[in-house]
LONUMAR-459749 format. One record per atom (N, C-alpha, C): residue number from 1; residue in one letter; atom name; z, y, x. Coordinates in steps of 0.02 Angstrom, whole numbers. Layout:
REM residues N
+------+------+------+--------+--------+--------+
: resi : resn : name :     zz :     yy :     xx :
+------+------+------+--------+--------+--------+
:  NUM :    a :   CA :      Z :      Y :      X :
...
+------+------+------+--------+--------+--------+
REM end
This chain:
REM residues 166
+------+------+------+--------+--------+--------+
: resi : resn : name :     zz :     yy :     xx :
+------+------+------+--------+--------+--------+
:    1 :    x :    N :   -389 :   -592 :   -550 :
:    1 :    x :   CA :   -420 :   -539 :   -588 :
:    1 :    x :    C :   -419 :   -558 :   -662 :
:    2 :    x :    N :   -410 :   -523 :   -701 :
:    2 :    x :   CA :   -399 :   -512 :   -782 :
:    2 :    x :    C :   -458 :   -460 :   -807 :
:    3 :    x :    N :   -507 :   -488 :   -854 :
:    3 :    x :   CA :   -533 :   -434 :   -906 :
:    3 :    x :    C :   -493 :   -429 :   -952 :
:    4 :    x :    N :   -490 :   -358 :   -994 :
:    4 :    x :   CA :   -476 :   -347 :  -1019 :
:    4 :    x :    C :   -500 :   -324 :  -1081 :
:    5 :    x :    N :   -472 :   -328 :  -1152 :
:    5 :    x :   CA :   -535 :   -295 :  -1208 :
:    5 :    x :    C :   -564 :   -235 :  -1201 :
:    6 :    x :    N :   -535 :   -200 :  -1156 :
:    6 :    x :   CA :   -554 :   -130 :  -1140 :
:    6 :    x :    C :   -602 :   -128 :  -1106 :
:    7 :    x :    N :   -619 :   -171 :  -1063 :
:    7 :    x :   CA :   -667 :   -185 :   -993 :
:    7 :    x :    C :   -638 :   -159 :   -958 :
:    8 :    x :    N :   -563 :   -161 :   -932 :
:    8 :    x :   CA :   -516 :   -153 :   -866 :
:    8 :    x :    C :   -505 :   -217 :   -843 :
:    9 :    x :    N :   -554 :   -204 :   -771 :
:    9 :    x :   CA :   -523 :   -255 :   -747 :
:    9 :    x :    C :   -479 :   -248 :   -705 :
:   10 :    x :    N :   -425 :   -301 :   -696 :
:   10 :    x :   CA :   -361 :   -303 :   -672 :
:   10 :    x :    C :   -357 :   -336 :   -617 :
:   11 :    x :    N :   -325 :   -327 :   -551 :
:   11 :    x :   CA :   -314 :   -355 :   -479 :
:   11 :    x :    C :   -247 :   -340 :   -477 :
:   12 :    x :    N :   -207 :   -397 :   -467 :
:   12 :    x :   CA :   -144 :   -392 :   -435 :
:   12 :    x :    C :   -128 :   -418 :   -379 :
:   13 :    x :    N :   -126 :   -358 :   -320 :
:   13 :    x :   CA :   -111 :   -390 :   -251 :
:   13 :    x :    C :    -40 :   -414 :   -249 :
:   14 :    x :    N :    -32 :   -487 :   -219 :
:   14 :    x :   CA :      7 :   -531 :   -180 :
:   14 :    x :    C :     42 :   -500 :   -117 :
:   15 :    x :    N :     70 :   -499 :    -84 :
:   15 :    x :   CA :     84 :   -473 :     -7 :
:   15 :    x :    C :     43 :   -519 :     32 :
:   16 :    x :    N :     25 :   -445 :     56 :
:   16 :    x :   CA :    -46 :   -471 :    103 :
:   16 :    x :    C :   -105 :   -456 :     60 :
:   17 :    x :    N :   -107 :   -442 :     19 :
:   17 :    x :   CA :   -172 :   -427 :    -16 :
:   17 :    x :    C :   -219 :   -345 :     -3 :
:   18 :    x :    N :   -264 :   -350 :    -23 :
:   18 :    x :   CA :   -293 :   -288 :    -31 :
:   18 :    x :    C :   -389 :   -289 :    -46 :
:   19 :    x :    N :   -382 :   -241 :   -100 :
:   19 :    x :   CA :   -438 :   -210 :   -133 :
:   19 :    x :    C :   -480 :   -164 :   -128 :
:   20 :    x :    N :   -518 :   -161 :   -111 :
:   20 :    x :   CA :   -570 :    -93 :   -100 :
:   20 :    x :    C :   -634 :   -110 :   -170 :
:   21 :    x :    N :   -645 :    -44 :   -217 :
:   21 :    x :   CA :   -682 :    -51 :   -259 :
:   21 :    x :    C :   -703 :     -5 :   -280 :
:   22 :    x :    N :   -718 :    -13 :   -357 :
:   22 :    x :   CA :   -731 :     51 :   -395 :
:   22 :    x :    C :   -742 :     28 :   -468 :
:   23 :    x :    N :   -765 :     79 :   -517 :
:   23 :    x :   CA :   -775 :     63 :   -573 :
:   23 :    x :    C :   -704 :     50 :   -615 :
:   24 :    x :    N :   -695 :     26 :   -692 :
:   24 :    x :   CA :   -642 :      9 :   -721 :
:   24 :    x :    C :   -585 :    -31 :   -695 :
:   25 :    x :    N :   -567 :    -25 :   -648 :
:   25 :    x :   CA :   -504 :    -77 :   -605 :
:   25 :    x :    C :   -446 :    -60 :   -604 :
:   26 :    x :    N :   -397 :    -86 :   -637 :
:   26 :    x :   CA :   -343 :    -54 :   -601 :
:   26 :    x :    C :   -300 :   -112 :   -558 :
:   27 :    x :    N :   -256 :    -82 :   -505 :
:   27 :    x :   CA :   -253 :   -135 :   -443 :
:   27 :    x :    C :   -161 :   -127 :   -468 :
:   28 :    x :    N :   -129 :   -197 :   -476 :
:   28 :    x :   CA :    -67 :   -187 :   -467 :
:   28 :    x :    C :    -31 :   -240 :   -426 :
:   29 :    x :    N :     31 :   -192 :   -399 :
:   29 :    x :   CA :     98 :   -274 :   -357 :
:   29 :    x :    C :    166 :   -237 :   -392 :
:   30 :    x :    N :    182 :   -272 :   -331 :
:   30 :    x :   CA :    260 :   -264 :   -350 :
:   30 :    x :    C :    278 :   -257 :   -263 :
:   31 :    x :    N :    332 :   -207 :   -267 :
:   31 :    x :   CA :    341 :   -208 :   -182 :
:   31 :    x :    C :    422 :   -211 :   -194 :
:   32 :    x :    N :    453 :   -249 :   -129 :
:   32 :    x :   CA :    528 :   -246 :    -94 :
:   32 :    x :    C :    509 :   -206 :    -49 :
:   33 :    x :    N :    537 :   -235 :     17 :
:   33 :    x :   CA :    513 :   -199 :     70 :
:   33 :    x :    C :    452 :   -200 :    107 :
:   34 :    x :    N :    419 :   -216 :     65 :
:   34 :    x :   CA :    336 :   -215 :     85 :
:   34 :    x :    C :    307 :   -150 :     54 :
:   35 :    x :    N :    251 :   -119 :     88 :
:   35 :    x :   CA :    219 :    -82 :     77 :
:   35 :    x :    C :    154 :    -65 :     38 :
:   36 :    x :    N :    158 :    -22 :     -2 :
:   36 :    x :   CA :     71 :     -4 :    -15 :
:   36 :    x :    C :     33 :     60 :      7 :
:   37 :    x :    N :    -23 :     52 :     25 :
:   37 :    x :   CA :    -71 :    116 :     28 :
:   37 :    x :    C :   -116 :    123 :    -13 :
:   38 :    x :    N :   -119 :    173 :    -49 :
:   38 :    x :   CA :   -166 :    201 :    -85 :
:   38 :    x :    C :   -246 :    237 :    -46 :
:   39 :    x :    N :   -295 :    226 :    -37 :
:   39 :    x :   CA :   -349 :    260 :    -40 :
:   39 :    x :    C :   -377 :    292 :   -113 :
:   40 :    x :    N :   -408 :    335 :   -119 :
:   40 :    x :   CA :   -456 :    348 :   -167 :
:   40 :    x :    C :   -490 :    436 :   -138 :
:   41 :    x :    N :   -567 :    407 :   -157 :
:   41 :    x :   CA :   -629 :    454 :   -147 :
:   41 :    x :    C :   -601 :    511 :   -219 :
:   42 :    x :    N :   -613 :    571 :   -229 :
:   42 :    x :   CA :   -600 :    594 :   -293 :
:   42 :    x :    C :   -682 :    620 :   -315 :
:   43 :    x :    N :   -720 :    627 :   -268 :
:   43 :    x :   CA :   -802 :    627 :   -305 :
:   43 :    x :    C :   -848 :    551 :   -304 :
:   44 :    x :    N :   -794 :    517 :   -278 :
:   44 :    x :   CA :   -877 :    449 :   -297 :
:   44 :    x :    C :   -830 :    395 :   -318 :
:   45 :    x :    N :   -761 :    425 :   -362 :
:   45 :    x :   CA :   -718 :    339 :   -397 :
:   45 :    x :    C :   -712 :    309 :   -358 :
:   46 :    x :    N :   -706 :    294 :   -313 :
:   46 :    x :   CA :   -686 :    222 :   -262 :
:   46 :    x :    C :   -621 :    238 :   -239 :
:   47 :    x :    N :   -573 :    181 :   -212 :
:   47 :    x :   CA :   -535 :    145 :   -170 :
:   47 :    x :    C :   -528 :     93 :   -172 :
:   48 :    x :    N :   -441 :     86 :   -134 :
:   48 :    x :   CA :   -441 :     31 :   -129 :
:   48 :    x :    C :   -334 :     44 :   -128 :
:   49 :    x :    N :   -322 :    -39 :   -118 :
:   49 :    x :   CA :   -258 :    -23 :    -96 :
:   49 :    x :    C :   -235 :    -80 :    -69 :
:   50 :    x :    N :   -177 :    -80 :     -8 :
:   50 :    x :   CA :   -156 :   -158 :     24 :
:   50 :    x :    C :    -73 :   -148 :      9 :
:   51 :    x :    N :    -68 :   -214 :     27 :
:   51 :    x :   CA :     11 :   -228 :     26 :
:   51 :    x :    C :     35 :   -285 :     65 :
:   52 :    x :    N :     56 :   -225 :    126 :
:   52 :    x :   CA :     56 :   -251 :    184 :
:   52 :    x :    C :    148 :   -278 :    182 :
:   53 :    x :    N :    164 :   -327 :    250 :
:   53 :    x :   CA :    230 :   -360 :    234 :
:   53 :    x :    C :    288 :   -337 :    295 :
:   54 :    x :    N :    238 :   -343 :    357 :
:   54 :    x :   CA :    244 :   -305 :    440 :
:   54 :    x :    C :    222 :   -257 :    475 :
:   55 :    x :    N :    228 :   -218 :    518 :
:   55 :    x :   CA :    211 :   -190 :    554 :
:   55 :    x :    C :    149 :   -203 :    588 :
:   56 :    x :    N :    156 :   -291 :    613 :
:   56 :    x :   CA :     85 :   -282 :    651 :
:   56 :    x :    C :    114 :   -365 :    679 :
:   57 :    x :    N :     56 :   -399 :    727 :
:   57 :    x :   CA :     83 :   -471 :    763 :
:   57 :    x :    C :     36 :   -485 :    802 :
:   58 :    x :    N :     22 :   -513 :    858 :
:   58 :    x :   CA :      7 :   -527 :    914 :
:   58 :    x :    C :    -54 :   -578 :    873 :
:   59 :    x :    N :   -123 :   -524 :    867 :
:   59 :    x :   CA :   -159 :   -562 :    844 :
:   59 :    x :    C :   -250 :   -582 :    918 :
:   60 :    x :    N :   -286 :   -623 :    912 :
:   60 :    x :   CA :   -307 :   -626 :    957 :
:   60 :    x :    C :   -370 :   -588 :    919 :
:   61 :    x :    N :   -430 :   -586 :    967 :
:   61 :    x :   CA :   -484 :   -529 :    938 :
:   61 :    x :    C :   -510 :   -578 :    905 :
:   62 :    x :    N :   -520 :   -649 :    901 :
:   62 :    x :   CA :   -560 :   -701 :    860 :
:   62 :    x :    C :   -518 :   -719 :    799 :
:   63 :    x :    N :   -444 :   -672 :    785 :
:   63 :    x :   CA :   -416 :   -701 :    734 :
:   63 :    x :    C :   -453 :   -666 :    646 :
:   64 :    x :    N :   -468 :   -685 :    611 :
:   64 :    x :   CA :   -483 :   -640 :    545 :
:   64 :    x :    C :   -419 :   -579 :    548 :
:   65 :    x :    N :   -460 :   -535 :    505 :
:   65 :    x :   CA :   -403 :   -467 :    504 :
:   65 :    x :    C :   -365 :   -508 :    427 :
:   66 :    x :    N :   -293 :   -494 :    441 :
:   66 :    x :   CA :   -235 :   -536 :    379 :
:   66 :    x :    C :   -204 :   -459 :    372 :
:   67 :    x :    N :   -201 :   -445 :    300 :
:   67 :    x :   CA :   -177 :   -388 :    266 :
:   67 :    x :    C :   -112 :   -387 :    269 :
:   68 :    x :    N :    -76 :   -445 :    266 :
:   68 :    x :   CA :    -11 :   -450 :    265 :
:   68 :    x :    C :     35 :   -408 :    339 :
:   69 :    x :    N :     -3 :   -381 :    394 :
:   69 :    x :   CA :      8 :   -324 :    426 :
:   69 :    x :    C :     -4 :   -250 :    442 :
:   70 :    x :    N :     12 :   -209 :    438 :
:   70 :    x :   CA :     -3 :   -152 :    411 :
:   70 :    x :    C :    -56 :   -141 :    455 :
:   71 :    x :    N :    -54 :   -118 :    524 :
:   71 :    x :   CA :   -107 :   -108 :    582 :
:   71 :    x :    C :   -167 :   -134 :    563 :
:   72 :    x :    N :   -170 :   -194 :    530 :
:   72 :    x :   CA :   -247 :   -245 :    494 :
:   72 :    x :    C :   -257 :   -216 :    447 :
:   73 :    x :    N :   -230 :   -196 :    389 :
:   73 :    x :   CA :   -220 :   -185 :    340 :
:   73 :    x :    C :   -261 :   -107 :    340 :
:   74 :    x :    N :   -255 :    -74 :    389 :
:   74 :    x :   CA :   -273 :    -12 :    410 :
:   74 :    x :    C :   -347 :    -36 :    436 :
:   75 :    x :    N :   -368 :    -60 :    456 :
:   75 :    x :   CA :   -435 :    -91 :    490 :
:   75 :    x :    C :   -449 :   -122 :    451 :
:   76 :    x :    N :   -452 :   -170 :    377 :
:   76 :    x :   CA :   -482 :   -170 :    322 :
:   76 :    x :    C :   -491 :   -109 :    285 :
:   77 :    x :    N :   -464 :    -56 :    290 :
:   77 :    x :   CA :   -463 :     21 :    270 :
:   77 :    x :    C :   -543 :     46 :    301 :
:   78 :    x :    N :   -513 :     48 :    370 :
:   78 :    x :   CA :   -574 :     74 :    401 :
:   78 :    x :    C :   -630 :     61 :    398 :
:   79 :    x :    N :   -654 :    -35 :    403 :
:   79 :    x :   CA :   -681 :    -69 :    375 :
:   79 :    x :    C :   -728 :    -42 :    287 :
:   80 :    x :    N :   -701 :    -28 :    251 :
:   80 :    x :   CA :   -723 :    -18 :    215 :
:   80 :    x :    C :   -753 :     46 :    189 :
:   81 :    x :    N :   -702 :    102 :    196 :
:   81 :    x :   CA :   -740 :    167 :    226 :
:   81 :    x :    C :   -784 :    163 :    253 :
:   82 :    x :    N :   -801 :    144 :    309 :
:   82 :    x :   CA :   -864 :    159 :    343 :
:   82 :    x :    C :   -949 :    122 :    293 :
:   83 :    x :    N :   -910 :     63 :    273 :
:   83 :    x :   CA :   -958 :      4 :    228 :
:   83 :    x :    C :  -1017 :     71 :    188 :
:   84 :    x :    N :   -935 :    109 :    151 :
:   84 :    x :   CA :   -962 :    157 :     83 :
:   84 :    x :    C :   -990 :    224 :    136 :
:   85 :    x :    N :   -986 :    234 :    178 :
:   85 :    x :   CA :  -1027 :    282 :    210 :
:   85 :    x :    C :   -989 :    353 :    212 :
:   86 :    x :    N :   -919 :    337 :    220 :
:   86 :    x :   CA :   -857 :    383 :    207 :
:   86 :    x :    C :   -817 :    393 :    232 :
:   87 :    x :    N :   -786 :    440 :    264 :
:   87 :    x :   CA :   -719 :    462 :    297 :
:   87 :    x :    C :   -664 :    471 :    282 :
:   88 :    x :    N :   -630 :    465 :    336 :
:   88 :    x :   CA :   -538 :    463 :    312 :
:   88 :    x :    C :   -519 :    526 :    276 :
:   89 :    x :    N :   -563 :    581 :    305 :
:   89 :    x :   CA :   -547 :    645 :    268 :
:   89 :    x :    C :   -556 :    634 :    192 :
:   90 :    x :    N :   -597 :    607 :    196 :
:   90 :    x :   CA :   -636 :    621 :    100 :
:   90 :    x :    C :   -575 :    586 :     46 :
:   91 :    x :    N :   -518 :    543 :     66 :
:   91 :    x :   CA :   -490 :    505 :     30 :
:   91 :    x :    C :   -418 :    542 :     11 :
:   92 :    x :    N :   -409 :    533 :    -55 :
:   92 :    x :   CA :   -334 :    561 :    -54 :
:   92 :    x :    C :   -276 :    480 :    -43 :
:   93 :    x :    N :   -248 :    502 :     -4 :
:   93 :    x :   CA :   -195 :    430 :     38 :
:   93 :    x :    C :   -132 :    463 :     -1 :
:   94 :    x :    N :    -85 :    393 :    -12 :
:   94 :    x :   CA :    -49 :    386 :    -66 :
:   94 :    x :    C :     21 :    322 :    -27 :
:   95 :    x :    N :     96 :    334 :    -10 :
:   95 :    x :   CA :    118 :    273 :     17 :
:   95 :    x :    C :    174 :    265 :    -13 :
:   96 :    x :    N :    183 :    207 :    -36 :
:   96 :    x :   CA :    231 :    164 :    -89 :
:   96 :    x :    C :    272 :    142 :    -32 :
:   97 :    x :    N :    329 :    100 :    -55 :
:   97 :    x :   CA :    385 :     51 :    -28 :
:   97 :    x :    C :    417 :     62 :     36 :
:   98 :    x :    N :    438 :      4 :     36 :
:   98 :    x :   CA :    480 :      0 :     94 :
:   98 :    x :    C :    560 :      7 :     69 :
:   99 :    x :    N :    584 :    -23 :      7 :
:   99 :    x :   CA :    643 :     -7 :      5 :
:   99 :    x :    C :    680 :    -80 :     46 :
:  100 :    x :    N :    739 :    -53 :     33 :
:  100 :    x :   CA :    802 :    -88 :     70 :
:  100 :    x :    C :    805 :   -142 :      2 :
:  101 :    x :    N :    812 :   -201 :      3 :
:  101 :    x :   CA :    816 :   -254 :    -23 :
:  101 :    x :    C :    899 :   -298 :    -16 :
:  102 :    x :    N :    924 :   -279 :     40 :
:  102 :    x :   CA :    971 :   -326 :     92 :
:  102 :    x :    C :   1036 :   -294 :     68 :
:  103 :    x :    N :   1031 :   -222 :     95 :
:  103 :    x :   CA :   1092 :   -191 :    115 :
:  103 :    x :    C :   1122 :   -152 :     33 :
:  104 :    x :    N :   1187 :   -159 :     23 :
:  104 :    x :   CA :   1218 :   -140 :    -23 :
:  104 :    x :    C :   1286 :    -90 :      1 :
:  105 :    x :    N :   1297 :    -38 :    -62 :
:  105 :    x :   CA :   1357 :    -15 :    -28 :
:  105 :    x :    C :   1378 :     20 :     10 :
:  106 :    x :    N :   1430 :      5 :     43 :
:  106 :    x :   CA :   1449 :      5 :    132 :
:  106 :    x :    C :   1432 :     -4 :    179 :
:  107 :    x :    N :   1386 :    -67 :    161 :
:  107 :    x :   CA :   1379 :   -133 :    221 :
:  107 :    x :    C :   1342 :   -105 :    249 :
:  108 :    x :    N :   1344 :   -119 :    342 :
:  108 :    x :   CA :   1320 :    -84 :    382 :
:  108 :    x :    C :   1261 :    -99 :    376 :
:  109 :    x :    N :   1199 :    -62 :    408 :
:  109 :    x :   CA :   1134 :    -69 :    394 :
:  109 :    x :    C :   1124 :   -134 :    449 :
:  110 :    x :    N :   1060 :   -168 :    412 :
:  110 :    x :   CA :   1021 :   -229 :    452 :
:  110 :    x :    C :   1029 :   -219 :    531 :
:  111 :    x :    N :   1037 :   -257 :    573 :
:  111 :    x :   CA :    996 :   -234 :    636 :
:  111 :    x :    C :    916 :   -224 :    652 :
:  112 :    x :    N :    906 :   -254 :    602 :
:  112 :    x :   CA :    822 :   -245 :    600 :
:  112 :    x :    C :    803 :   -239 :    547 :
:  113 :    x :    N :    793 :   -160 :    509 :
:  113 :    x :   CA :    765 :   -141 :    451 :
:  113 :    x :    C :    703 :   -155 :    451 :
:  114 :    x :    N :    660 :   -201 :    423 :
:  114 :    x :   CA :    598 :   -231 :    387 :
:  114 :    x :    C :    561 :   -161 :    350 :
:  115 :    x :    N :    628 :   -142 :    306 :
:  115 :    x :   CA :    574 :   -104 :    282 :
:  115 :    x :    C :    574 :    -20 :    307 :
:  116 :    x :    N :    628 :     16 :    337 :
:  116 :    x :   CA :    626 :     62 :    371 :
:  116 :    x :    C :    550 :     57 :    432 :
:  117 :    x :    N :    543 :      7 :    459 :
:  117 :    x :   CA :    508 :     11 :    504 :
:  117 :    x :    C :    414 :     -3 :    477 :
:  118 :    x :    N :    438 :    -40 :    397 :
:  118 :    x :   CA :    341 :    -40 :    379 :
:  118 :    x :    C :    346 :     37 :    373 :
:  119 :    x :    N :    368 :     69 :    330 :
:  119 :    x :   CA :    383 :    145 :    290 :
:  119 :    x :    C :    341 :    190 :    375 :
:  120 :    x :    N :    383 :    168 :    447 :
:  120 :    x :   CA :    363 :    208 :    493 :
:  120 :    x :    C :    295 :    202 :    510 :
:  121 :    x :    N :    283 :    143 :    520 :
:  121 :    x :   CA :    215 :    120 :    529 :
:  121 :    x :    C :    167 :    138 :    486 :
:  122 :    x :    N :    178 :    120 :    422 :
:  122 :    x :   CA :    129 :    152 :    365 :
:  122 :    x :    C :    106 :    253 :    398 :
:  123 :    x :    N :    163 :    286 :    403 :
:  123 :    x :   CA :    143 :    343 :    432 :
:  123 :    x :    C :    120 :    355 :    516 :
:  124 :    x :    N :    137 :    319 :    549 :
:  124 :    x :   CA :    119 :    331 :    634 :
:  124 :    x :    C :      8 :    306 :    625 :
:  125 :    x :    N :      4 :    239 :    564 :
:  125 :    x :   CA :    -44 :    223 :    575 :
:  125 :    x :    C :    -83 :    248 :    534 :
:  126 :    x :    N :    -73 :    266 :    484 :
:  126 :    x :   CA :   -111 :    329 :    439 :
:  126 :    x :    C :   -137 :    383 :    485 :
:  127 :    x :    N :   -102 :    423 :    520 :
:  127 :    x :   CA :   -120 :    487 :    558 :
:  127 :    x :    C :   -148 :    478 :    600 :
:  128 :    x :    N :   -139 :    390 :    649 :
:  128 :    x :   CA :   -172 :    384 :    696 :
:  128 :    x :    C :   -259 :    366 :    685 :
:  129 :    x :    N :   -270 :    341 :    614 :
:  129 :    x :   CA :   -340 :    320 :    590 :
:  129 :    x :    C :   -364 :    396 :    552 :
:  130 :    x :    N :   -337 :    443 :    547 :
:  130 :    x :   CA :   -360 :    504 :    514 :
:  130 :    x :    C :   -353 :    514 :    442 :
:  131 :    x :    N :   -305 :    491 :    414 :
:  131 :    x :   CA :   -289 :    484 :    351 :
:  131 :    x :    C :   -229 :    523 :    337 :
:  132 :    x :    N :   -229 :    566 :    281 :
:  132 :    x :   CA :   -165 :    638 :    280 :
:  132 :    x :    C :   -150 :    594 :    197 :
:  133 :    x :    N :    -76 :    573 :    203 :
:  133 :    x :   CA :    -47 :    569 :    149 :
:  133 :    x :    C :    -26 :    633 :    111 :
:  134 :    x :    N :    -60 :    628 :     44 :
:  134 :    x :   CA :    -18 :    690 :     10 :
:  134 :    x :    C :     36 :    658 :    -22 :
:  135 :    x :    N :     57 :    596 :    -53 :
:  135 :    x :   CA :    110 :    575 :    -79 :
:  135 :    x :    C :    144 :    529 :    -51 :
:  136 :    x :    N :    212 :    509 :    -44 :
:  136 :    x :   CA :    251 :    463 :    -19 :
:  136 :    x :    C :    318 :    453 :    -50 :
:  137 :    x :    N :    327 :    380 :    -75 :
:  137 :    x :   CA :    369 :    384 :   -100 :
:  137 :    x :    C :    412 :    285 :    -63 :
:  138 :    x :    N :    446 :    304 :    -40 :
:  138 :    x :   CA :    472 :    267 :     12 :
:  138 :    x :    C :    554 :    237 :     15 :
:  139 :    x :    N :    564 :    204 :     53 :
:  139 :    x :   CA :    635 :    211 :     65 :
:  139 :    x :    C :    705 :    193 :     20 :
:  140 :    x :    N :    752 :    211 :     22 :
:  140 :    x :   CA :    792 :    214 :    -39 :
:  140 :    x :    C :    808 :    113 :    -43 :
:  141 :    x :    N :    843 :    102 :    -89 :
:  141 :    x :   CA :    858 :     25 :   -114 :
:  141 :    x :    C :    825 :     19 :   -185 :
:  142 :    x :    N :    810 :    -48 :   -179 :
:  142 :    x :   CA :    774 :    -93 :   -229 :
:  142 :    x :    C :    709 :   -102 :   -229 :
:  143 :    x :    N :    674 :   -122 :   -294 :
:  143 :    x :   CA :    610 :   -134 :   -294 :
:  143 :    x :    C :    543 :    -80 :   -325 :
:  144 :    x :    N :    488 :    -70 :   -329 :
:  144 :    x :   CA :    443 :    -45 :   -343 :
:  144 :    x :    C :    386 :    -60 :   -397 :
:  145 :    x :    N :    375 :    -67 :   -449 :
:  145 :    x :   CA :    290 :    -75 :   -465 :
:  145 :    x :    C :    266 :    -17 :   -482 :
:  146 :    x :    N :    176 :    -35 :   -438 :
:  146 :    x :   CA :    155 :     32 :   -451 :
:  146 :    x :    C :     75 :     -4 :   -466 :
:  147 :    x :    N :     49 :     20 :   -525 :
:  147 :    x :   CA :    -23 :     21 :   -543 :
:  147 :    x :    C :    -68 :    109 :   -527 :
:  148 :    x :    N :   -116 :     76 :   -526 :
:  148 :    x :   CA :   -177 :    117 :   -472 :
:  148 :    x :    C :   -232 :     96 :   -512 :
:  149 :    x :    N :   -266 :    146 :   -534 :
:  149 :    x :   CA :   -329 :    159 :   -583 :
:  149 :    x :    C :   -384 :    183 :   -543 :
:  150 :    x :    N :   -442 :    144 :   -512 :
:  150 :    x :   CA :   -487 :    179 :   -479 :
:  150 :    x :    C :   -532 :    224 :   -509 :
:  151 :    x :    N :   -546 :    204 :   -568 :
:  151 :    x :   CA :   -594 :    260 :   -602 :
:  151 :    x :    C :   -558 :    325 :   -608 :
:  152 :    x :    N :   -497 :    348 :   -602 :
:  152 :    x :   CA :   -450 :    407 :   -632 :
:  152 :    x :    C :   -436 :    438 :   -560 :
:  153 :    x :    N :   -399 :    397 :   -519 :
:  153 :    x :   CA :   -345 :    404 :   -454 :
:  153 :    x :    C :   -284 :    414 :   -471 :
:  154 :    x :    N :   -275 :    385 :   -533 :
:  154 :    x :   CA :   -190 :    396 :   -558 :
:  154 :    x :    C :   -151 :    342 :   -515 :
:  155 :    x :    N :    -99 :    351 :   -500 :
:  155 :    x :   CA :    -67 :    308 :   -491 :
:  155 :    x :    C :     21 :    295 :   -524 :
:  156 :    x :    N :     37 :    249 :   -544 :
:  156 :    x :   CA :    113 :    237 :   -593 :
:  156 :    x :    C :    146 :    201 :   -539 :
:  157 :    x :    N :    210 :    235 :   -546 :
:  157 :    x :   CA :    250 :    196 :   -487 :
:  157 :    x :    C :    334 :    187 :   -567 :
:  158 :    x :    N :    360 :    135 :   -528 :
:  158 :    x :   CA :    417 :    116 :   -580 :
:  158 :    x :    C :    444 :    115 :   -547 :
:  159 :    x :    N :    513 :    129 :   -508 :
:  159 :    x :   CA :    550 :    119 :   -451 :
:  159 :    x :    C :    624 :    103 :   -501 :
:  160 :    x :    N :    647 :     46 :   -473 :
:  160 :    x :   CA :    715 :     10 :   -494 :
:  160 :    x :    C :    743 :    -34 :   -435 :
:  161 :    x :    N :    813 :     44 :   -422 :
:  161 :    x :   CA :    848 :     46 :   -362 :
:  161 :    x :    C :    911 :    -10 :   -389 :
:  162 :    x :    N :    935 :    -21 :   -319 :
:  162 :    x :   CA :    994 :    -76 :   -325 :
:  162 :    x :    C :   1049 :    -39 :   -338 :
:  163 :    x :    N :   1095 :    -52 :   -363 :
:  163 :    x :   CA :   1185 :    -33 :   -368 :
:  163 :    x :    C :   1184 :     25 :   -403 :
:  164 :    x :    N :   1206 :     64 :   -368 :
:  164 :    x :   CA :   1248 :    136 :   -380 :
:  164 :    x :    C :   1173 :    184 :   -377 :
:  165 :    x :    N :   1126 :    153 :   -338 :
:  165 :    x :   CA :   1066 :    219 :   -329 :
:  165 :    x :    C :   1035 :    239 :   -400 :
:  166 :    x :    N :    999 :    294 :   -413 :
:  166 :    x :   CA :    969 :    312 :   -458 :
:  166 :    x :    C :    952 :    387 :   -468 :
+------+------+------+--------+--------+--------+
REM end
């Protein structure tokens, strides 16, 4: 975390990270084929956002919830909603990344797209916890940064695709 002269304070999630807050914050990463979700309340300033790396992993019920999977990542969501006394409805949901990092060109696709499959997950587990994305911006090659202002609900995305894309 960073103050700032402004009194912004600054969080930059890691993969695997994630924030739930409010007030002057703004939350930033950087994504490959990792993912982000956006929450934000638009009458009481709050969210939050994670940046998840997987789909999900064979966790036991005594393990801590680790952000670095999306399914957890979603249950620190829920987790916190409920904390603030709030529903999935009330939030406007927001989903970043998942680009292709690997594949260039021609070259045939991965046998196991990493990030095709967070991108699916991010949506199968959104709808399944009650959460309606209005924005998504997904897919495609290269990398992502995107900053997220909780006091506003703005969010800045920079997207810088590999090769030929654009």
């Amino acid at each position: 975390m960073i103050e700032t002269g402004d009194d912004i304070r600054e969080v930059f999630l890691q993969p695997g990270g994630f924030h739930f807050g409010s007030g002057r914050t703004r939350i930033a990463t950087l994504l490959g084929s990792c993912v982000s979700i956006t929450l934000w309340h638009p009458r009481r300033l709050i969210g939050g956002m994670c940046h998840y790396m997987l789909p999900s992993r064979a966790r036991r019920p005594s393990d801590p919830l680790d952000g670095r999977y999306a399914d957890e990542a979603l249950a620190l969501f829920d987790r916190e909603v409920a904390r603030v006394g709030s529903a999935p409805g009330d939030y406007q949901v927001k989903v970043f990344g998942g680009g292709n990092m690997l594949q260039r060109g021609d070259a045939a696709p991965p046998v196991m797209d990493i990030a095709a499959r967070n991108v699916d997950s991010a949506h199968a587990l959104l709808a399944r916890h009650g959460y309606r994305p209005t924005v998504s911006h997904c897919g495609g090659r290269g990398h992502r940064k995107l900053f997220f202002e909780l006091w506003t609900g703005h969010v800045w995305l920079a997207h810088r695709p590999l090769g030929g894309e654009g």
